[in-house]
C-alpha positions as CSV (number, residue, x, y, z in Angstrom):
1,X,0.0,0.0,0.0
2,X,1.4,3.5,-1.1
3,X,1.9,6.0,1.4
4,X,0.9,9.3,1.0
5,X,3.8,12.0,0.5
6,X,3.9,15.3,1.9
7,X,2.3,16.7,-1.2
8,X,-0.5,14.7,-1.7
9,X,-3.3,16.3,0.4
10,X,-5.3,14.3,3.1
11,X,-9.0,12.9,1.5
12,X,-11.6,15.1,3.0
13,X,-15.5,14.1,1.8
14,X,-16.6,17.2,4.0
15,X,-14.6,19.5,2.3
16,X,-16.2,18.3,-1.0
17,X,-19.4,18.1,0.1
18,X,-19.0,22.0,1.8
19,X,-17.0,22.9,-1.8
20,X,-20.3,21.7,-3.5
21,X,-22.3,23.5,-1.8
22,X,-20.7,26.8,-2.1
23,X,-19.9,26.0,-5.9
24,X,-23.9,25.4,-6.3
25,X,-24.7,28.0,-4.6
26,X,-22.5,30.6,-6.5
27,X,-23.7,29.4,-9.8
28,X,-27.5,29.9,-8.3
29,X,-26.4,33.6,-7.3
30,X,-24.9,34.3,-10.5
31,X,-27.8,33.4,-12.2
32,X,-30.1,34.7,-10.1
33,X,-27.8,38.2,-11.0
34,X,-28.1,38.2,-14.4
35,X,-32.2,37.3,-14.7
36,X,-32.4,40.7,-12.6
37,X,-30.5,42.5,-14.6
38,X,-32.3,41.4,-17.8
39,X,-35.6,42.5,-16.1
40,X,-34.0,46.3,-15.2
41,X,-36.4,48.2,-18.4
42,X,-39.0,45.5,-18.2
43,X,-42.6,46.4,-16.6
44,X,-41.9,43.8,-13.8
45,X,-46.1,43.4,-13.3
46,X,-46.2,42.5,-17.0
47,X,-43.7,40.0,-17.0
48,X,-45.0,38.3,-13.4
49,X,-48.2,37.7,-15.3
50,X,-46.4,36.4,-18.3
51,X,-43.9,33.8,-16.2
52,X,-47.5,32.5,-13.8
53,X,-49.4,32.3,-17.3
54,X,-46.3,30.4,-18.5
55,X,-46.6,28.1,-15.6
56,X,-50.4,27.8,-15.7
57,X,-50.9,29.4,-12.6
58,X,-53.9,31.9,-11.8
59,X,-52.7,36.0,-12.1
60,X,-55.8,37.1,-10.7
61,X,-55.4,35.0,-7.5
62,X,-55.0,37.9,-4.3
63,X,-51.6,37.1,-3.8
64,X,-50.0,38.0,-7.1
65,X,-52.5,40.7,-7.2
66,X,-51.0,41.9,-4.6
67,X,-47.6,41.1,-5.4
68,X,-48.1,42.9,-9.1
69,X,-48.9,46.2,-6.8
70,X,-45.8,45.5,-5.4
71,X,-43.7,45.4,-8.5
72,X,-44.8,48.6,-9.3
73,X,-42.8,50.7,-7.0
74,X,-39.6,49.5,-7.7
75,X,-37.1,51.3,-9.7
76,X,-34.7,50.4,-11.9
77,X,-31.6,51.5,-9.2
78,X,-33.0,49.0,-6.9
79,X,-33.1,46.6,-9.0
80,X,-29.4,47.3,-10.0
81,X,-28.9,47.6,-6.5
82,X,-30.0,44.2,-6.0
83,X,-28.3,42.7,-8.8
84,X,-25.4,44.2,-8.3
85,X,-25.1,42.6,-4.5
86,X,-26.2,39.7,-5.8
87,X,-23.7,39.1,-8.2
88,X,-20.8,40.1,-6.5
89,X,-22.0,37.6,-3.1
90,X,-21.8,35.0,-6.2
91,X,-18.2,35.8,-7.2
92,X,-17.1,36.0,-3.4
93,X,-18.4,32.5,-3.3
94,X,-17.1,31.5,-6.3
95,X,-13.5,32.8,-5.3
96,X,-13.9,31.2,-1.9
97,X,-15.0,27.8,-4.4
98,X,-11.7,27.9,-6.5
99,X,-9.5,28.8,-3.2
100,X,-11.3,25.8,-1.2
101,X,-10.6,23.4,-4.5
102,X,-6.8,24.6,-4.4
103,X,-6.7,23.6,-0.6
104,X,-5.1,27.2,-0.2
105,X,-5.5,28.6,3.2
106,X,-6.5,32.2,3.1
107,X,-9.8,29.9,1.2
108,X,-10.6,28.3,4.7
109,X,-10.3,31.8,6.4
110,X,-12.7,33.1,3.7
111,X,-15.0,30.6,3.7
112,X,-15.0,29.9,7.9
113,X,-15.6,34.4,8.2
114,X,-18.2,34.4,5.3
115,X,-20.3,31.3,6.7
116,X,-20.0,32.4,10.3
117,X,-21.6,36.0,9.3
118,X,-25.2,34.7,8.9
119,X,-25.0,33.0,11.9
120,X,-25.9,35.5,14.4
121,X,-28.7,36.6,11.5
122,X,-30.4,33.5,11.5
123,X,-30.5,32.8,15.2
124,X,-31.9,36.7,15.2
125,X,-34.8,35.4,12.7
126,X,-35.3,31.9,14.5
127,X,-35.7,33.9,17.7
128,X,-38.6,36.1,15.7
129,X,-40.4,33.0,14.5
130,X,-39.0,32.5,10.9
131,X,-39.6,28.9,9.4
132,X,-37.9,25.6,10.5
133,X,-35.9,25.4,7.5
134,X,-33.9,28.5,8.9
135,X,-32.9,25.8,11.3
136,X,-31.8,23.4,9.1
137,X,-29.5,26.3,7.1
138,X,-28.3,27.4,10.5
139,X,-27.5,24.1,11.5
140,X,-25.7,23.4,8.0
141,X,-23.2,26.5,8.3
142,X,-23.2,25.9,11.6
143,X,-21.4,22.7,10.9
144,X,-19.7,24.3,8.0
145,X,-17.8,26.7,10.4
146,X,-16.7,24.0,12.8
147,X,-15.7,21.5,10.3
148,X,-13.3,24.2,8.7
149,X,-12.0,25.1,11.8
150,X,-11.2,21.7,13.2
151,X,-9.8,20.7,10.3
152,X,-7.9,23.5,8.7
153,X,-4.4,22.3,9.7
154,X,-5.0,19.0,7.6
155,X,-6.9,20.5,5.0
156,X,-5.0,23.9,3.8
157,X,-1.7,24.3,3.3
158,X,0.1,26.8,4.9
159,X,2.6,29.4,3.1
C-alpha cells in the first residue's frame, strides 16, 4: 500500500461536500444576478403575469395581485442595486469555491468568516419566529464553520 507524500493532500469528503455546496450556490447567485438585470427596463407586473401564465398558474389570485402592486414601486436603481449585490455575493463564493478546491489557506479563512456572518442573523430570525428550515441552514453552516475550523491544519496548506 502506497503511502501518501507530503504533497499529496489528506482525503476530505466534507470538504467536498462544503465545496459543493458553495460551488452550487454561487452558480445559483450568478444566475439569479443576471435574470435581474435582464428585467432592469421590463414592466416587472407585466412580466409576473407572463412567467404565472407560463406556468399555468392563476394572475388574478389575491396574492399576485398583490404582489403585481408591489412590483410597481420598484425602480430600476433598486433593481441594479440588488443585482449588483447579488452578483458580487456570487463571485465572493465563487472565489472562496476555487480557493477551497486549491486547498489554499486564506480559502478556509474566507470561507469559515463568510459562513460564520449569517449566523448571528439566522438565530436573530429563528428567535422572531422564521420557518424551520432556517434551522436546518443554521445548523448546516453551523457545521460548516466547525468543520473548517477543526480541520484547517489537515486540509490547507500553509505558506
Amino acid at each position: 500500500m502506497p503511502t501518501k507524500g507530503p504533497s499529496t493532500p489528506a482525503r476530505a469528503p466534507g470538504l467536498y461536500t462544503i465545496i459543493a455546496i458553495k460551488l452550487g450556490k454561487s452558480v445559483l447567485l450568478l444566475c439569479v444576478a443576471l435574470s435581474i438585470y435582464s428585467l432592469i427596463d421590463n414592466d416587472l407586473p407585466a412580466e409576473l403575469e407572463r412567467f404565472l401564465r407560463l406556468v399555468r398558474i392563476d394572475p388574478e389570485h389575491a396574492f399576485f395581485t398583490s404582489l403585481g402592486e408591489r412590483l410597481q414601486t420598484v425602480t430600476p436603481a433598486n433593481l441594479r442595486f440588488a443585482a449588483s449585490g447579488t452578483l458580487l455575493y456570487g463571485l465572493l463564493l465563487l472565489v472562496e469555491s476555487a480557493g477551497l478546491m486549491r486547498r489554499t489557506f486564506w480559502a478556509a479563512w474566507l470561507a469559515i468568516g463568510e459562513t460564520a456572518f449569517f449566523i448571528p442573523i439566522e438565530v436573530f430570525e429563528l428567535l422572531r419566529g422564521a420557518s424551520r428550515s432556517l434551522f436546518v441552514i443554521l445548523l448546516a453552516n453551523v457545521l460548516i464553520v466547525w468543520y473548517l475550523l477543526r480541520n484547517r491544519a489537515r486540509l490547507f496548506r500553509h505558506h
